[in-house]
matplotlib code that plots the C-alpha trace (Angstrom):
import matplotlib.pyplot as plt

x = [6.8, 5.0, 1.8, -1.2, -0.2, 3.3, 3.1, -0.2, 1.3, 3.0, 6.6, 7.8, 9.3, 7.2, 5.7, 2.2, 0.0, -3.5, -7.3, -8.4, -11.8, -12.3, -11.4, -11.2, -12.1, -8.4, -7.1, -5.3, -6.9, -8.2, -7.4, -7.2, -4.5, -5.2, -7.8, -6.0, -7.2, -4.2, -4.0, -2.5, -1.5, -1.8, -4.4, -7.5, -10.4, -11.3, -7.6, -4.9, -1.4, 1.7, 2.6, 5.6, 4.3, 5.3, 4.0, 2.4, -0.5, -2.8, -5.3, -4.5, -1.2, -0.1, 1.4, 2.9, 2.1, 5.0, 3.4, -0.1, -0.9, -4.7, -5.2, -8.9, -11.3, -11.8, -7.7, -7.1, -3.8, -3.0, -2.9, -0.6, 3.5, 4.1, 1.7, 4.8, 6.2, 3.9, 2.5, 0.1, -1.9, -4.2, -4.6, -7.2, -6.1, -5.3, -9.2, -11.7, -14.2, -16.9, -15.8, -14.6, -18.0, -19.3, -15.9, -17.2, -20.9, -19.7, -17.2, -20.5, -23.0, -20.4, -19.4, -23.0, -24.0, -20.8, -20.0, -23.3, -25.4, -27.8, -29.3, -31.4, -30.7, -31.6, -28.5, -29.1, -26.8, -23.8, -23.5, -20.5, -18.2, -18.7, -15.0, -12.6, -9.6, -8.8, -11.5, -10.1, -9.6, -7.1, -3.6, -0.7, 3.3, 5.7, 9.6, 12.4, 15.8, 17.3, 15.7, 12.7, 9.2, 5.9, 3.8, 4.9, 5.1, 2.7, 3.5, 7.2, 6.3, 10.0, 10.9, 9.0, 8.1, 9.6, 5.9, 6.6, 2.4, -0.8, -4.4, -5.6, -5.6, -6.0, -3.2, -2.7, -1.4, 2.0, 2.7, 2.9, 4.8, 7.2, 7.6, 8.0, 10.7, 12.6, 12.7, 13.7, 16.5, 17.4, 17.5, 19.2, 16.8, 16.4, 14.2, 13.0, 14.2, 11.4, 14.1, 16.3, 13.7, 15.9, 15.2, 12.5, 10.4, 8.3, 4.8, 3.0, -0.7, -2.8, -6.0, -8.4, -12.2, -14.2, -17.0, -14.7, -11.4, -9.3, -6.2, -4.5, -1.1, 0.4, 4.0, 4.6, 7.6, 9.6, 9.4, 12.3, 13.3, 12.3, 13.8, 13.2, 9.5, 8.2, 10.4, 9.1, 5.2, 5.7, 7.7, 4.8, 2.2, 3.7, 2.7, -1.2, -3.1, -5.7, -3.6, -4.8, -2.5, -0.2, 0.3, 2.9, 2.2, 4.2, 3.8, 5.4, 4.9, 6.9, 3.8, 2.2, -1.6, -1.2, -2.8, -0.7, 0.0, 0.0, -0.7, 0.5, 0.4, 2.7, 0.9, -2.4, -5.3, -5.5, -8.8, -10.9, -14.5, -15.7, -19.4, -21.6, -25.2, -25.6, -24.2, -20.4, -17.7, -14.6, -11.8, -9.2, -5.9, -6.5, -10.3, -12.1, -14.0, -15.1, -12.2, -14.4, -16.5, -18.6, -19.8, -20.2, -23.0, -24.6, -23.8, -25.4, -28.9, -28.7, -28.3, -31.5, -33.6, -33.1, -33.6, -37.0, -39.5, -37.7, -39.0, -39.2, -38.0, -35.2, -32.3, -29.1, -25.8, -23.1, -19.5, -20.6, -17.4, -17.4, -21.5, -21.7, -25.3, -25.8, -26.2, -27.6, -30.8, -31.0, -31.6, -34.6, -36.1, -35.1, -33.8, -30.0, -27.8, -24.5, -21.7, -18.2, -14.9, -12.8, -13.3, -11.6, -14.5, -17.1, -16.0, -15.8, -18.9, -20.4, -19.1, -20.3, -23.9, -23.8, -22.3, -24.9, -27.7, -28.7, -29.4, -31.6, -27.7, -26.5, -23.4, -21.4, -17.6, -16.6, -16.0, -19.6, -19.3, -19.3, -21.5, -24.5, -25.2, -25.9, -27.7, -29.6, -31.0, -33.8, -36.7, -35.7, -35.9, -35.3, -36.7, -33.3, -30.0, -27.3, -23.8, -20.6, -17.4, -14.2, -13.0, -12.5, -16.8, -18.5, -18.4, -20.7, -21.1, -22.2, -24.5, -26.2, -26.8, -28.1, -30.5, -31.3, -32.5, -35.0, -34.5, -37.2, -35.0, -30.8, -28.7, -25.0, -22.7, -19.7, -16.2, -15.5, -18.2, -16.4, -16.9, -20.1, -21.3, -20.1, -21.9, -25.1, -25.0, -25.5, -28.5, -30.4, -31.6, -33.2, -35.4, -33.8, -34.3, -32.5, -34.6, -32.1, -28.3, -26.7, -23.0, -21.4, -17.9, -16.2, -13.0, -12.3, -8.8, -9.3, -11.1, -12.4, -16.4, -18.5, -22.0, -25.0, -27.8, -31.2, -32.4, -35.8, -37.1, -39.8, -40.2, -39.4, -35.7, -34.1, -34.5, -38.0, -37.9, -34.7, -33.5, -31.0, -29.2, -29.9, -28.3, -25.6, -24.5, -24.5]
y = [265.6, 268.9, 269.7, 271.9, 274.2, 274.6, 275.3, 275.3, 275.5, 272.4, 271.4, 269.0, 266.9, 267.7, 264.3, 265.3, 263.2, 263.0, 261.2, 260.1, 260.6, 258.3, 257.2, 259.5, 258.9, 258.3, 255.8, 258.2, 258.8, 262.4, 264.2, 267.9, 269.9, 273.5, 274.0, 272.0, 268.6, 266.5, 262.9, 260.0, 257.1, 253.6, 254.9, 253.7, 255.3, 256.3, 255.7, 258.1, 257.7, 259.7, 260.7, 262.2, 265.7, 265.3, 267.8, 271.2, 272.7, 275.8, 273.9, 270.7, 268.5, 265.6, 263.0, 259.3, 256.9, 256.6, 254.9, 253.8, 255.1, 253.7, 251.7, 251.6, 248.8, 248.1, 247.3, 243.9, 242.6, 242.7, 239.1, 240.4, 240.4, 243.4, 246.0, 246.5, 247.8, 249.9, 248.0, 249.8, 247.1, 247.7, 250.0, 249.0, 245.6, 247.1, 247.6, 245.3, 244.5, 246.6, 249.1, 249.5, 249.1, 252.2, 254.3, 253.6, 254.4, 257.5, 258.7, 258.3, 260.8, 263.2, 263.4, 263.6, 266.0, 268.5, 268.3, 267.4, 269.8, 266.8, 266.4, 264.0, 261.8, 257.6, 255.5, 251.9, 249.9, 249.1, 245.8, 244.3, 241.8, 238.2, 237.5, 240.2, 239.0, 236.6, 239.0, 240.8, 239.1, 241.3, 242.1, 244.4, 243.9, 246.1, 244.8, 246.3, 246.6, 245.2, 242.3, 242.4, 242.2, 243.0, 246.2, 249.6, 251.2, 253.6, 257.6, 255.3, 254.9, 254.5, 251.6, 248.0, 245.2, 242.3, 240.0, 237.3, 237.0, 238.5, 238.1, 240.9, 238.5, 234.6, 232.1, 231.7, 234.8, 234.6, 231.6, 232.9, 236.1, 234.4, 231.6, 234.7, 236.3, 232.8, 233.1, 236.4, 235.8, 232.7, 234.4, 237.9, 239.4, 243.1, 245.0, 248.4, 251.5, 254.4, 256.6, 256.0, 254.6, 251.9, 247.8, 245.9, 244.0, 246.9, 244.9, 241.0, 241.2, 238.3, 238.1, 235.5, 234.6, 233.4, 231.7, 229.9, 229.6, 230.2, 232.7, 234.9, 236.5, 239.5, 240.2, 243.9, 245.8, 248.0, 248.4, 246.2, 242.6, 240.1, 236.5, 234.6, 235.8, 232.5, 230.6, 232.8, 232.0, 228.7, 228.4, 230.6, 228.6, 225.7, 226.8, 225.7, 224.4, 227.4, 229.4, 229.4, 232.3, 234.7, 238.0, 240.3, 243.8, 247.1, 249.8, 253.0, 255.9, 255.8, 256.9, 253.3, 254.4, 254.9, 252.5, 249.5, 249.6, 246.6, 243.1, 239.9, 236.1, 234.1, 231.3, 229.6, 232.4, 235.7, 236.1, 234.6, 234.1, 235.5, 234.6, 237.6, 237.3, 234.5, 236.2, 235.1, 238.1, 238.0, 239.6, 240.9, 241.5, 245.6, 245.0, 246.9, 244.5, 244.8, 243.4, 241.8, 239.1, 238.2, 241.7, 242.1, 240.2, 242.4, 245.2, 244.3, 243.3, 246.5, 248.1, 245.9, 246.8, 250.5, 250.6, 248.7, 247.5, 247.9, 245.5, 247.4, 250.9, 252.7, 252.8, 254.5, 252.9, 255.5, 254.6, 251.0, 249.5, 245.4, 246.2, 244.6, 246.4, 247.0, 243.2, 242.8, 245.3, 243.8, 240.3, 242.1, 243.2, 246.8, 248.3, 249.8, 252.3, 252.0, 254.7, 254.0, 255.9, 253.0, 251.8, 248.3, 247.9, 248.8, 246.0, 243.6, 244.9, 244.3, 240.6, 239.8, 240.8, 238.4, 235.6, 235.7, 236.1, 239.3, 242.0, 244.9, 246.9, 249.6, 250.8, 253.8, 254.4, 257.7, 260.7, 261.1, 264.4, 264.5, 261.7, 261.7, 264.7, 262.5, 259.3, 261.9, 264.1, 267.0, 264.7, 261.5, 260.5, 257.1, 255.5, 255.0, 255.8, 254.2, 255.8, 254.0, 256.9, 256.5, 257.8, 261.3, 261.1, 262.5, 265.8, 269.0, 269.0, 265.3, 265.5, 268.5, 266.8, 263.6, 265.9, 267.5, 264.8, 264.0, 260.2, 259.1, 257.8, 257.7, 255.0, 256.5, 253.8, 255.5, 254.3, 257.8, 259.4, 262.9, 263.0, 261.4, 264.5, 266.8, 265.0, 264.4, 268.2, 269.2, 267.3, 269.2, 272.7, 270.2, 268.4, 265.4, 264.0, 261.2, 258.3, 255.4, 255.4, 252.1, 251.6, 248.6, 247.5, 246.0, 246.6, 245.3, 246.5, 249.4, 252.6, 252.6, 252.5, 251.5, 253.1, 253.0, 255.9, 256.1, 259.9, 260.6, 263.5, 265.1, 268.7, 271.2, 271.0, 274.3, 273.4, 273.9, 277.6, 278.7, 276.7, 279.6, 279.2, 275.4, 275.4, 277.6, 275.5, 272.0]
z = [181.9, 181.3, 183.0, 181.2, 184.0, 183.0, 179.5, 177.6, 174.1, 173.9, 171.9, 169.8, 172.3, 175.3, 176.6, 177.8, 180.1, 178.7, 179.0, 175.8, 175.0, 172.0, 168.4, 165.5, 162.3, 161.0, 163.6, 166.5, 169.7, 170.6, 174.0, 175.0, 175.7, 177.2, 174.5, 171.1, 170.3, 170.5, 168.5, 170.1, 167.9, 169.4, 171.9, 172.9, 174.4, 178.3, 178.9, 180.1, 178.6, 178.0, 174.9, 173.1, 170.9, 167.2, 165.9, 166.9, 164.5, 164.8, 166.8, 167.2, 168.3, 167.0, 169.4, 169.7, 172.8, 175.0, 178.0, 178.9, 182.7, 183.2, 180.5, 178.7, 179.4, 176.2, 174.9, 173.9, 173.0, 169.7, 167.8, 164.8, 166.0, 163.4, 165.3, 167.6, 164.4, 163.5, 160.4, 158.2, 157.5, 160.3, 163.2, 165.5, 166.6, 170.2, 170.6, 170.9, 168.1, 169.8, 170.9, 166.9, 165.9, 168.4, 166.9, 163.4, 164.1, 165.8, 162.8, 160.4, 162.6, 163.4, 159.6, 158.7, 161.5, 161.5, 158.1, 156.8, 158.6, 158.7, 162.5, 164.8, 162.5, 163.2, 162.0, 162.3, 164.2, 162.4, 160.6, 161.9, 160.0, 160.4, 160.5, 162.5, 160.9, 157.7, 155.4, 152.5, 149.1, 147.9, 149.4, 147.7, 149.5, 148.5, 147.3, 149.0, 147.7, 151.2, 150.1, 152.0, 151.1, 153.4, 154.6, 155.2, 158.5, 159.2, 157.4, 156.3, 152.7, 151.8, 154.5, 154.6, 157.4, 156.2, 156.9, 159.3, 159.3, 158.7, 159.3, 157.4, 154.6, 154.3, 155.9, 152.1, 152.0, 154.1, 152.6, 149.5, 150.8, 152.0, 148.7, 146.7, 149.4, 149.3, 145.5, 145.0, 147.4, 146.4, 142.4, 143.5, 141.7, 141.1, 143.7, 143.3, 145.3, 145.6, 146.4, 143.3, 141.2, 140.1, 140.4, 138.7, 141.1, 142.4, 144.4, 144.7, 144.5, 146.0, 144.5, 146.2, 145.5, 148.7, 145.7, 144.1, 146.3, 143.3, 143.5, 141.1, 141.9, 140.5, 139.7, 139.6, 137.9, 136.3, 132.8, 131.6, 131.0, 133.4, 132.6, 135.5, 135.6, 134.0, 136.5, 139.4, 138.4, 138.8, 142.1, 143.4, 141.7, 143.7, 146.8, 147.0, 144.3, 144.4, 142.9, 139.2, 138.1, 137.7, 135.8, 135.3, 135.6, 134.9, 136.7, 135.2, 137.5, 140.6, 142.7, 144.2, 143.8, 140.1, 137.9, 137.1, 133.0, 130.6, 131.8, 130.4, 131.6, 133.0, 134.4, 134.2, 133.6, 133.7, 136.4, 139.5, 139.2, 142.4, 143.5, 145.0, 145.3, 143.0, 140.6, 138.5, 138.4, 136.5, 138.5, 137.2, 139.0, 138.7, 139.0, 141.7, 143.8, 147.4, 149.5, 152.2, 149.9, 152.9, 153.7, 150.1, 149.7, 152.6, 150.8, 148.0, 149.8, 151.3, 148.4, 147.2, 150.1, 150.2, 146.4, 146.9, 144.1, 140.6, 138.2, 135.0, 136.1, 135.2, 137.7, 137.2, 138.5, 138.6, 139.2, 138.2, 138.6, 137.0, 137.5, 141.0, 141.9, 138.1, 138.1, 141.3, 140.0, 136.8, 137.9, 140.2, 137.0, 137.0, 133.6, 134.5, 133.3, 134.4, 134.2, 134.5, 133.8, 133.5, 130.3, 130.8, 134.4, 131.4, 129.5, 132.0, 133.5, 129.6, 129.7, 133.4, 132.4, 129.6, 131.3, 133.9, 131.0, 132.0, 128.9, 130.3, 131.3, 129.1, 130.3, 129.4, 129.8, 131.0, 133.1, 135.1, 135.1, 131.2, 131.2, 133.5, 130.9, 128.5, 130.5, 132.5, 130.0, 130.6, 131.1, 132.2, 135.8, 137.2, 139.7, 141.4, 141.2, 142.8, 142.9, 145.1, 144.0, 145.3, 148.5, 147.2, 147.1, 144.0, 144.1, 143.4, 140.3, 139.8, 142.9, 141.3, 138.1, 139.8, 142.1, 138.7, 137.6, 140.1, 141.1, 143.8, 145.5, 145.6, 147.4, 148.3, 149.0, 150.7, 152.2, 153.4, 156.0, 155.3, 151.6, 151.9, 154.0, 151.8, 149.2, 150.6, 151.7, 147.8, 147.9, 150.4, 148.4, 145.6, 148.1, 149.5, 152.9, 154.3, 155.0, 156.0, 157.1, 157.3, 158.7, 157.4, 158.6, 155.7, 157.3, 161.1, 162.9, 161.3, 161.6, 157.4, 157.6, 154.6, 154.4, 152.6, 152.6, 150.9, 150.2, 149.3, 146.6, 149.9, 148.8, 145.8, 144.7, 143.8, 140.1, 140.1, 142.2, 140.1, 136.9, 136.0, 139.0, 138.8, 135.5, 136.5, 139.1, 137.5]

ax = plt.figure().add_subplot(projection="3d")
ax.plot(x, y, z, "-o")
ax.set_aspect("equal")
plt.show()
């Protein structure tokens, strides 16, 4: 085993005995290594373990646990048999709840601080779920043309766990899994290789409502025939009587995060009516909903909260989504705006609003950085704006238009602390403070973080002292 002594610059190969100081934001462990961060996967915090080098970077190493020397106060044993196999369906489950809760809070002030430039800042204590396993509503398993169908390993996108169980998702869930595996074996049906981008059956997508119970399933594939998908609806449909449908979805693009294409029924309906807030949702199986339903009502309250009195002022909602906090505002009184790029969230968005009664929601489908020009004209200024963007985080150029606007106050919701730093950091020359941060674990076993952030309007934005460059820049 080599020794810091012996060769400071490490090799791939070398195993390298190291103290782990904590969790990164991204799963692995972090040590040192004669002055290079080194990441251990599988590793847990205050323990020292010997690890295997993978990979050798600039400054930092990137290693894979071999053996476990002292091991940290605060492993647990894993409950899920697949962890052994390096599932990618969660990380964490080696570590105890809390000490995922201190990891998370930690990953938020050091994005905010170091990437933020944000300091001394007071971030609440972290909400933590009220369920650490059995939480998300929403599950995608991948087909396999070895005839298998599960997770995939972690950084394996081409190889998949066959799922023996889970408890990421419902006990639902593997029962279904493994209905759908019997079928398709049973049927020799036509599985889809990402290598040679041949098969049909390409992904099953469970779909569950914690309101309402009800569950939708989602057949994805290959464009192409597919007799036996009628058949296959209904053997899965079998399995429990919550299941009120399934849908066949193509997918076209080889790459798994594009957006599924057409959709068309097989079985029963076409959605779940999930319950947040009191309020009804149509779900959709491409819709984008929250995927812990418990901690979504939180969310939403916190988003309430930091808003604070809206009854007839104007609030913005930007990346609206199916109008989760649109909703949530209106039925406080406020009069929203909601922006949305995808146009089929817009309509569904449209028809939850009327379905719940509500009409003071105008929303617009587009590209918010084309957009917000238009809802956020010279002039106008809300009261609040809310904005929840994807993981990539908003951006410059929609953060300056927002601060251009000159909202009292805006609520971030983020499910990446990174981006949200960067984002929040746009903020600062046009006079925004931060007056709240609130960690929310939507996500336990693994190291995503959900938080919200209210920002205050405190002193004079850079609009005011230089509108050229304000204008250049937005």
């Amino acid at each position: 085993m080599t020794t810091a002594a012996s060769s400071p610059r490490p090799r791939p190969g070398d195993e390298l005995l190291l103290t782990v100081e904590r969790l990164t934001y991204g799963g692995e462990g972090i040590a040192r290594w004669g002055g290079l961060a080194v990441f251990v996967s599988d590793a847990a915090p205050a323990e020292t373990v010997r690890a295997r080098v993978r990979r050798v970077h600039r400054r930092h190493v990137e290693a894979d646990l071999v053996s476990i020397e002292n091991p940290s106060p605060d492993r647990v044993r894993p409950r899920c048999r697949h962890v052994g196999e390096g599932c990618g369906g969660c990380t964490w489950q080696h570590v105890g709840y809390p000490a995922q809760l201190a990891a998370k809070t930690a990953a938020v002030r050091d994005s905010l601080e170091r990437l933020g430039g944000f300091r001394d800042l007071a971030i609440r204590p972290i909400l933590p779920a009220p369920d650490e396993f059995h939480y998300r509503n929403k599950m995608e398993f991948a087909f396999h043309p070895a005839g298998i169908l599960g997770l995939h390993p972690r950084g394996a996108w081409y190889d998949i766990i066959r799922l023996q169980e889970c408890f990421l998702g419902s006990p639902l869930v593997t029962r279904i899994v493994k209905a759908a595996q019997e079928f398709v074996e049973t049927r020799g049906l036509s599985l889809y290789h990402p290598r040679t981008r041949q098969g049909l059956l390409r992904e099953l997508i469970v779909r569950g409502s914690r309101g309402s119970g009800e569950v939708l399933l989602g057949i994805v594939t290959s464009p192409g025939d597919f007799p036996d998908g009628e058949a296959m609806a209904a053997h899965l449909a079998g399995v429990d009587p919550r299941v009120t449908g399934v849908v066949r979805s193509i997918r076209r693009s080889p790459d798994t995060a594009a957006p599924i294409g057409e959709t068309s029924l097989l079985w029963g309906r076409d959605h779940v009516t999930e319950i947040t807030a009191g309020l009804r949702f149509r779900i959709h199986i491409d819709t984008f909903f929250q995927t812990n339903s418990a901690q979504a009502e939180r969310l939403v309250e916190l988003v309430k909260t930091f808003a604070g009195e809206v009854t007839g002022a104007p609030v913005v909602d930007v990346y609206c989504g199916v109008g989760l906090f649109s909703l949530a505002l209106a039925a406080a009184g406020a009069r929203v705006t909601g922006v949305e790029i995808v146009e089929t969230a817009v309509e569904a968005a449209r028809r939850n609003a009327a379905e719940n009664g509500l009409t003071s929601l105008v929303f617009h489908a587009g590209d918010a950085r084309k957009v917000l020009a238009e809802v956020l004209p010279h002039g106008l200024s809300p009261q609040v704006l809310v904005l929840d963007p994807p993981r990539a985080g908003a951006g410059g150029k929609v953060m300056r238009r927002i601060a251009r606007a000159c909202p009292q106050r805006i609520v971030y919701v983020s499910c990446n602390p990174t981006t949200l730093a960067r984002d929040l950091g746009q903020l600062r020359p046009f006079g925004y403070q931060i007056a709240a941060v609130q960690p929310i674990d939507l996500f336990p076993q693994t190291y995503h973080v959900e938080t919200v952030v209210a920002l205050d309007r405190t002193g004079t934005t850079a609009a005011e002292t230089d509108p050229a460059t304000a204008d250049r820049n937005a």
